[in-house]
N, C-alpha and C positions, 0 to 999 in steps of 0.2 A: 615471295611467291611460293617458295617452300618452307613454310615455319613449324617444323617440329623438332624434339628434343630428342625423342626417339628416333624417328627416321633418320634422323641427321647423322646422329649417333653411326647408328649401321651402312652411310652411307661413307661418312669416317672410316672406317675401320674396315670398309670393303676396299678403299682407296688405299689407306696402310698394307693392306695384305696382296695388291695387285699392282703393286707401285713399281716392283722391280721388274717385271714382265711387262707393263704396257707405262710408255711414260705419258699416255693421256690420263691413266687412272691416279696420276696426280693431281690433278682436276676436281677429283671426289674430296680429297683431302679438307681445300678452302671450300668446297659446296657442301660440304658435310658438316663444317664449323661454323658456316654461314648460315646455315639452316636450325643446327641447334641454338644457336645466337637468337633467331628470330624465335626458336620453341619456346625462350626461355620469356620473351617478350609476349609471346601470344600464350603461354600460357597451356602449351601441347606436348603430350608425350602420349606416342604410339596412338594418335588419332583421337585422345582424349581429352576434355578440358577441365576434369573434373581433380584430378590428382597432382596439379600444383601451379600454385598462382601465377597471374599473369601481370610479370612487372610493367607491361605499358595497357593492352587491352583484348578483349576476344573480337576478332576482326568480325562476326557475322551481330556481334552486335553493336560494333559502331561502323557501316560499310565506308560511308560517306569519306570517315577521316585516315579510312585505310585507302581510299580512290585518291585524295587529295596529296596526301602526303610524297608521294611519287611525281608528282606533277609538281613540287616544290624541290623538290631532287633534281626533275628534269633538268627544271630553269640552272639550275646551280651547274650540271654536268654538262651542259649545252654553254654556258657562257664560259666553261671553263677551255672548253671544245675552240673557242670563239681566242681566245687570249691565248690558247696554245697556238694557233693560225698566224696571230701578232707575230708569236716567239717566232716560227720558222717561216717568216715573212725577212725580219730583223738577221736571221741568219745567211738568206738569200738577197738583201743589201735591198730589199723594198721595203723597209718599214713606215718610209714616210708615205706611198700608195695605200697602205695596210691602216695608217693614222685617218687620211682621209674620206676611204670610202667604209672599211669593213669595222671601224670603232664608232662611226656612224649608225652604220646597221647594228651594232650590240648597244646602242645607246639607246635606238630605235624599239630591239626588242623587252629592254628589260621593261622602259617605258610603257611599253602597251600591255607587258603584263601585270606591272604594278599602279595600269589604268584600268584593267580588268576587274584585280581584285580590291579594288578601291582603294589604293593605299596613298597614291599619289593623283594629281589633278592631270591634265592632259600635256600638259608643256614640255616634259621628260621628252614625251614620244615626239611633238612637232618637233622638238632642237636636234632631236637626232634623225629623224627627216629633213631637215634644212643641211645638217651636217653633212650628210650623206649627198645629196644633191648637188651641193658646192664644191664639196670633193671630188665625186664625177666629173663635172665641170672642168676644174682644176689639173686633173687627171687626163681626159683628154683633148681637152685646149678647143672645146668646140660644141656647140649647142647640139649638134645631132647627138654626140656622144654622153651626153647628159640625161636626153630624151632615151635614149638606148638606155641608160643605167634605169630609167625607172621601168621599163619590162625585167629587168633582172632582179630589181628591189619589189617587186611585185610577186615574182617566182621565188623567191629566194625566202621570202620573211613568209609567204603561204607554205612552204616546205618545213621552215622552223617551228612556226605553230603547230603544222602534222605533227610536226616531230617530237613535240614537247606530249601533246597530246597523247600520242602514242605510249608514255611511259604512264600512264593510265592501268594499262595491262598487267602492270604490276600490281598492283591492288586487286586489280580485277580475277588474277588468277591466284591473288592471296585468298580470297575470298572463294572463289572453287575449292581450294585447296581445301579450305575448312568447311566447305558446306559438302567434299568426298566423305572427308572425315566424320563427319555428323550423320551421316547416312550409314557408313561402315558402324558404328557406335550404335547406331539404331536398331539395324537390321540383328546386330549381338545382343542387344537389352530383349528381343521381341521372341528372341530362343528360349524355349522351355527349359533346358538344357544346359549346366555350364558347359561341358563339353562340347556344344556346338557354338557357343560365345565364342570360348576361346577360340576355337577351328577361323570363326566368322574373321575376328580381328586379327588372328594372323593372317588370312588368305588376302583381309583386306587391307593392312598396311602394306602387304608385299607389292599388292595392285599399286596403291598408290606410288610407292616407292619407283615402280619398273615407268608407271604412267606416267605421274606429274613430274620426276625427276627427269624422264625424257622430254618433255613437253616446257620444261623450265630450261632448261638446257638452252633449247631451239630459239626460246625468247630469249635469254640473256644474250647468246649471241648475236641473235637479229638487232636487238640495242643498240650492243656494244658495236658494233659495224658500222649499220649504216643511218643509226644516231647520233653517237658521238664521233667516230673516227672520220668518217665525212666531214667535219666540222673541220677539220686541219689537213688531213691526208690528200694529195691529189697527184694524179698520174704527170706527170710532170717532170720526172726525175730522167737522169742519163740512161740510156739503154744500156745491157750490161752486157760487155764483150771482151770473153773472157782469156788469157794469152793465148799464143798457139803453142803447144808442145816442145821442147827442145829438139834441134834435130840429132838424130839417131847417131852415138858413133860407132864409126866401123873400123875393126882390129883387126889384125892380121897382118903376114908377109906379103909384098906384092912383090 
């Protein structure tokens, strides 16, 4: 979402130099490395694409496979979401509930996306449909409760597709990102002036810097929440109550 080698740079080195006074500007550090990582990928320094090559490709002009690519991450971070769910299923002594209904449903989901993207025929997705259904079943010893699991298998695999869906945004603000940049580049080529170039391109990388880096921020978090951590995490746990104080001693002669 943020691919440049500059920005990234300065967004490094803003995190080094603020680290010891605020311990969220550690944050900048791996978003600043992560950014230059992608610069070096897209092929961007300080908003440019002309000053060194792009080891994978320039996102505005292949949009499609920068849309995509995200959307095959998804699949990967959501089923990984799904198998950690196992794990702390396994830990809290249901793992065989967890076998029955919810390895069903990831059987269910890989299936219909690798019936999406034509890769597989449709049988994946029915056996993890049947899987799922039986399990229910099995789970709670009685047809209403079966019937009940498919309002849930209804709501649940339409929330997983949002979901997948949703990492979409990442490409899509890769692509912002670089089409700010192309504008900023623009409006500097269109200066009579190198002095007002150069003015243009710093005002405007700092723009972007202050912008998309808040705005990438807000996305990665919204992701990482209540994309992936929803996928295992759930309120569920012991309420936490904390000792009571020791009681006071008291000295003196009496």
């Amino acid at each position: 979402m943020f691919g440049d080698l500059g920005q990234g740079l300065v967004l490094l080195a803003a995190g080094w130099w603020l680290r010891k006074c605020f311990q969220v500007a550690r944050l900048l550090l791996v978003g600043g490395a992560g950014a230059m990582l992608f610069g070096l990928l897209f092929g961007s320094l300080f908003a440019r694409e002309d000053l060194i090559p792009a080891l994978w490709l320039h996102p505005l002009e292949e949009p499609m496979r920068v849309l995509l690519v995200p959307l095959a991450f998804a699949v990967l971070l959501l089923s990984l979401g799904q198998l950690l769910a196992g794990l702390g299923a396994m830990r809290r002594g249901v793992l065989g509930r967890w076998l029955l209904t919810d390895a069903g449903f990831l059987l269910l989901y890989l299936g219909l996306i690798a019936l999406i993207i034509g890769a597989t025929p449709a049988w994946p997705a029915l056996l993890g449909l049947g899987w799922y259904l039986v399990g229910s079943f099995l789970v709670e010893r009685r047809l209403l409760g079966a019937l009940a699991a498919l309002g849930h298998l209804a709501e649940g695999g339409f929330q997983i597709l949002v979901n997948t869906l949703s990492f979409a945004r990442v490409g899509a603000f890769a692509l912002a990102h670089a089409a700010l940049s192309a504008a900023v580049v623009t409006m500097a080529e269109a200066v009579g002036s190198w002095i007002g170039a150069v003015l243009i391109m710093v005002l405007g990388n700092l723009v972007i810097i202050l912008l998309e880096g808040l705005v990438v921020s807000i996305q990665t978090t919204r992701l990482v929440l209540f994309e992936f951590f929803n996928r295992f995490l759930q309120g569920k746990g012991r309420v936490f109550r904390p000792l009571p104080p020791p009681p006071a001693l008291m000295t003196g002669v009496t």
